[in-house]
N, C-alpha and C positions, 0 to 999 in steps of 0.2 A: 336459428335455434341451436345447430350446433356449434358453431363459434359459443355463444352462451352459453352451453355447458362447459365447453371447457374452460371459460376464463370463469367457473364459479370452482372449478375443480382443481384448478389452478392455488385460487383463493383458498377451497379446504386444505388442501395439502400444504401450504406456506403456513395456515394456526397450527398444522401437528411439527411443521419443524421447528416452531418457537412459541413459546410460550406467549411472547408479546404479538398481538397482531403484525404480518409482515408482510410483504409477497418476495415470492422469492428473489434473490439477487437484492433486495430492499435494504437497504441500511439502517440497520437498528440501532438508534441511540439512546443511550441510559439518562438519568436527568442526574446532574452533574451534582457530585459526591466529594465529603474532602476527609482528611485525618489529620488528629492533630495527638501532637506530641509524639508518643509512643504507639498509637491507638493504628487497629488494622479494617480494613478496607474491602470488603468482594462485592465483587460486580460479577451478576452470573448467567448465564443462558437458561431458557427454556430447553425444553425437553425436548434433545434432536435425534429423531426417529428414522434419519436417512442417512445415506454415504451421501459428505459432501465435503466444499473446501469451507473452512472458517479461517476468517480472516479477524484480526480484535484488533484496534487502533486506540491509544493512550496518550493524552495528552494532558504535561502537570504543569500548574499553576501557581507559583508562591503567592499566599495571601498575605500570611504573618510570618515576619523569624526570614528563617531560612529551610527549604524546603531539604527533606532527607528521607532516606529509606530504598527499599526493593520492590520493584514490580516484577509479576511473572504469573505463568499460565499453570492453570490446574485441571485435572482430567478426574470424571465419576464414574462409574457406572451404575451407581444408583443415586446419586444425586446428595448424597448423606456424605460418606467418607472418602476423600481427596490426594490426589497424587501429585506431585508437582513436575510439572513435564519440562525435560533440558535435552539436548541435543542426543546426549549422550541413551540417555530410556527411554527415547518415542521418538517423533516422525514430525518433529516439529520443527519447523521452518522459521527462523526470523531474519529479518533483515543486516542487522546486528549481534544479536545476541538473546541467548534465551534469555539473562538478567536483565531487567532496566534495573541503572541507577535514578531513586528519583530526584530531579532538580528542576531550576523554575522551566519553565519552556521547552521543558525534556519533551519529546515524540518517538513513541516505538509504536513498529506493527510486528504481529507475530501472526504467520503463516502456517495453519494446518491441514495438509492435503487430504487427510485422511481423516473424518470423524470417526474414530470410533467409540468412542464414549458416550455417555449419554446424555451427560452437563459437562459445560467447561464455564471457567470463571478467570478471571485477572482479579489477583489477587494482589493487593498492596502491602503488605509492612511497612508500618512506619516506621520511626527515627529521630532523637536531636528534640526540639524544643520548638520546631515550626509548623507551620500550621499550610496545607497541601491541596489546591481544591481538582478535581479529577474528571476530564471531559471522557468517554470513554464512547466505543459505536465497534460493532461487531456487523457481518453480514458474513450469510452461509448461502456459497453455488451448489448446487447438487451433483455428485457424479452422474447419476443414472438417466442424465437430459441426452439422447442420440444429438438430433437436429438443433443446432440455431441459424441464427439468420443470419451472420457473419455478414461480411462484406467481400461486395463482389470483386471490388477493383479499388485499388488503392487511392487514400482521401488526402488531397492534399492542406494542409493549413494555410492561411492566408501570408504573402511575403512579411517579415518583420525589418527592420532595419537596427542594426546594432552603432551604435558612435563612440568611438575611445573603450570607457569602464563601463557600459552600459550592460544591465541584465535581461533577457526576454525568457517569457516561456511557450512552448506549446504545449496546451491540455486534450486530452482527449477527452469526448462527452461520457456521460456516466456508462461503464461498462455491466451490465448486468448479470453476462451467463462467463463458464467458463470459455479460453478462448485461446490462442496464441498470437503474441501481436507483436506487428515490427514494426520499429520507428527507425524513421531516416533521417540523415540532415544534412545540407550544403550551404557550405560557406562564401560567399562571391567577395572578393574586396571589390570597392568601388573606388576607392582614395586609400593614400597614405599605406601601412602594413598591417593586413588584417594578422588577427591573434585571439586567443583564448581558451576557455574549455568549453567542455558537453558532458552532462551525464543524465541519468532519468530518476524522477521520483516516482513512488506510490503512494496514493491516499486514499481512504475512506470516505472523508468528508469534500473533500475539494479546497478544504481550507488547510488541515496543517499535512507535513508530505513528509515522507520519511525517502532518505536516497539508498536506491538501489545497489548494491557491487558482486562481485564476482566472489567474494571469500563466504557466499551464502547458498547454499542447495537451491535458492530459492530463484536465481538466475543465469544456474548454468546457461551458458550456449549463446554468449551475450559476444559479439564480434564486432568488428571496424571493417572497412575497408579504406584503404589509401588514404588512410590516418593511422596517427598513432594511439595507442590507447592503452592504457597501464592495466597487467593480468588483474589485479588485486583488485582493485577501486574501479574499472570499469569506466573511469576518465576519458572522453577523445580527448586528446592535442588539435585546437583548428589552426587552421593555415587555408590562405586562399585555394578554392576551386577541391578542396577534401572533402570528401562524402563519409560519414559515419553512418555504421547501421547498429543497434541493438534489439537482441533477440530476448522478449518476456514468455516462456513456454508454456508457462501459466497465468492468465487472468486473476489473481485473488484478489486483488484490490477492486476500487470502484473509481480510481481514475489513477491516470500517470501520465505524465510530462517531461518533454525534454527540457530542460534548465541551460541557458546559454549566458554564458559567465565571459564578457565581450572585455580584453588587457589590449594594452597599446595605444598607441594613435592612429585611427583607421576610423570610414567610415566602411559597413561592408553590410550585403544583404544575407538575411538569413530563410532559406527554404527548407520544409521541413513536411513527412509526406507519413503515415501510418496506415498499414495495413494490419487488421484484424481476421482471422479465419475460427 
């Protein structure tokens, strides 16, 4: 019985953080919207009544023409009159940049630690003469959760094998709660000279991914070991028997991957291990 309560109180308190039925950490997706020509665009949240992180993921489409215009995050506190949040006058986080440019197959996520507002929205301006269709998916962690269930002891993914130009990924399964997580990676040649890169995405959906780097608030604290790895872009250099690690300090997203981008003539195996806390 009381398990039962709490996964009903659970369930109430996920309808007051959002308008759309949700549970929390749940990925919220809008049913997909477009603009055309000139014509502008919001996609908006329900009404969030708690400190937590919000996460918004955009993903644009050309239908017609060619696609144009501005994407970007807006902040209420009453839901009516709008602020447009940049780097510069709020606590916003993106991957990139607080502008998207929009174009066909563009992906932006924007990261925000701090709700304080009371609606936020992704906001499009359109552009140009093309016609834009607009996948979009939000999902809000709460600060005020003490306990998760985190992982005990580091999970490793199954061996991959890379040959020549070959690309692999490892995904991690859908992340729910806030969290800190490390991902590792080692490289083995097995033949020929092994070579290439590493680096990590995030995504909302599991399907489109935005890459992570280091010139964003959003991942300080992101390291290598006995690899090379460039400050900026958060790139390893592999090279046989190299270990990379990267540090995400924050969970916002609902999955992330390391991307293994395999150059050369080499066959070589690829091991790769994450830890959550």
């Amino acid at each position: 019985m009381k398990k039962l309560l709490i996964l009903i109180g659970c369930i109430l308190l996920s309808l007051g953080l959002y308008a759309q039925p949700a549970f929390l950490g749940q990925v919220y997706s809008f049913a997909v919207d477009s603009t055309v020509d000139t014509g502008d665009k919001a996609f908006t949240s329900g009404a969030i009544t708690q400190n937590g992180n919000l996460t918004i993921q955009v993903l644009c489409t050309q239908t017609i023409a060619t696609s144009a215009g501005l994407a970007y995050i807006q902040e209420s506190a009453d839901g009516t009159s709008w602020v447009t949040m940049t780097y510069s006058n709020s606590s916003i986080q993106s991957v990139t940049n607080d502008t998207l440019t929009v174009a066909n197959a563009a992906v932006e996520i924007w990261n925000i630690p701090v709700t304080y507002g009371y609606k936020y929205r992704l906001f499009v301006d359109g552009s140009g003469s093309g016609h834009t269709s607009y996948t979009v998916k939000m999902v809000l962690k709460p600060n005020f959760v003490v306990a998760n269930p985190g992982i005990k002891e580091p999970k490793a993914w199954t061996q991959q094998g890379v040959t020549n130009t070959e690309t692999v990924y490892f995904t991690t399964n859908r992340l729910t709660w806030n969290g800190i997580l490390e991902l590792q990676l080692l490289m083995t040649q097995v033949t020929g000279t092994a070579a290439g890169t590493a680096y990590i995405q995030e995504s909302l959906d599991g399907t489109s991914f935005k890459t992570l780097n280091q010139t964003s608030n959003t991942i300080q604290g992101m390291s290598s070991v006995a690899a090379a790895m460039h400050a900026t872009t958060a790139v390893a250099t592999l090279t046989s028997g190299c270990v990379s690690i990267w540090h995400v300090p924050v969970t916002y997203g609902a999955f992330y991957r390391i991307v293994v981008v395999s150059s050369g003539t080499h066959h070589s195996h690829m091991d790769a291990v994450r830890l959550l806390k």
